[in-house]
C-alpha positions as CSV (number, residue, x, y, z in Angstrom):
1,X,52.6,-1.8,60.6
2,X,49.1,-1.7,61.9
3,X,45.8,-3.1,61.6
4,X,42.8,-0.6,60.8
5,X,39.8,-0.6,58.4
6,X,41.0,0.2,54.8
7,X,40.4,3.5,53.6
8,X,39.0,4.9,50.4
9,X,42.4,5.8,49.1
10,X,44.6,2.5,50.0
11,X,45.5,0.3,47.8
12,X,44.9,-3.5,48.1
13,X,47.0,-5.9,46.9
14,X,45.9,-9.6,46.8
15,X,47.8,-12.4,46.6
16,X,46.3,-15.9,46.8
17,X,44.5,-15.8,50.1
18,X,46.5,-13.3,51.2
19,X,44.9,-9.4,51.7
20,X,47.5,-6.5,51.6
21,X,46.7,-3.2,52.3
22,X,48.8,0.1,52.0
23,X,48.2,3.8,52.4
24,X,49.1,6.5,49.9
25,X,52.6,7.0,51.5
26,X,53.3,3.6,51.7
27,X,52.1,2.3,48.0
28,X,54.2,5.3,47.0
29,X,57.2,4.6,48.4
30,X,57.2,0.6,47.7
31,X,56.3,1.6,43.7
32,X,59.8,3.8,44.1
33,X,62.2,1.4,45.5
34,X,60.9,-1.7,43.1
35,X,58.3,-3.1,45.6
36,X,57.4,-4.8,49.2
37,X,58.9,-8.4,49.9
38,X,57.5,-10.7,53.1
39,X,59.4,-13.2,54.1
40,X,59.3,-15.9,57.2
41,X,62.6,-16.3,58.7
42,X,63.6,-19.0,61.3
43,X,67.0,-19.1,62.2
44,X,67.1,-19.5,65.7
45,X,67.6,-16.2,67.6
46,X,65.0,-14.5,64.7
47,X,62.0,-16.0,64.0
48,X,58.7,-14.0,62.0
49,X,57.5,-11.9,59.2
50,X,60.2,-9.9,57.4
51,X,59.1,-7.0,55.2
52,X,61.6,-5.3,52.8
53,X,61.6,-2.4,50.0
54,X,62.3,-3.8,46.9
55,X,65.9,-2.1,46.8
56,X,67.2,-4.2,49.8
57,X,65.8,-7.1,49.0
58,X,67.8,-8.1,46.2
59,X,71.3,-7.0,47.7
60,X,73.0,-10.4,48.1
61,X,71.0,-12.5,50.3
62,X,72.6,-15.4,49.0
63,X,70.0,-17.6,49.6
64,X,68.2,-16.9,46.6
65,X,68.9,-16.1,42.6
66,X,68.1,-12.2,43.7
């Protein structure tokens, strides 16, 4: 993950006041595997931004009704 100037071919995703932006290899691979999740996490030892393909996401968190 970077930050850089879009470019013509990324795709932008907004959600509320929220920005996303994703190259051509990227968009592709989150439309395959069912899409890009962010998530916070603070439990302790791990604290931040979490980013996961849509295919992991939902494998039994068990925190949610994934």
């Amino acid at each position: 993950m970077a930050l850089d100037e879009p470019k013509e071919d990324d795709r932008k995703v907004e959600m509320e006041n929220l920005t996303f932006v994703m190259g051509p290899d990227v968009a592709q691979i989150a439309d395959q595997s069912g899409g890009v999740f962010i998530d916070y996490v603070d439990d302790g030892y791990r604290k931040g931004y979490t980013v996961q393909l849509g295919y992991r996401a939902g494998s039994g968190c068990g925190d949610c009704s994934c």
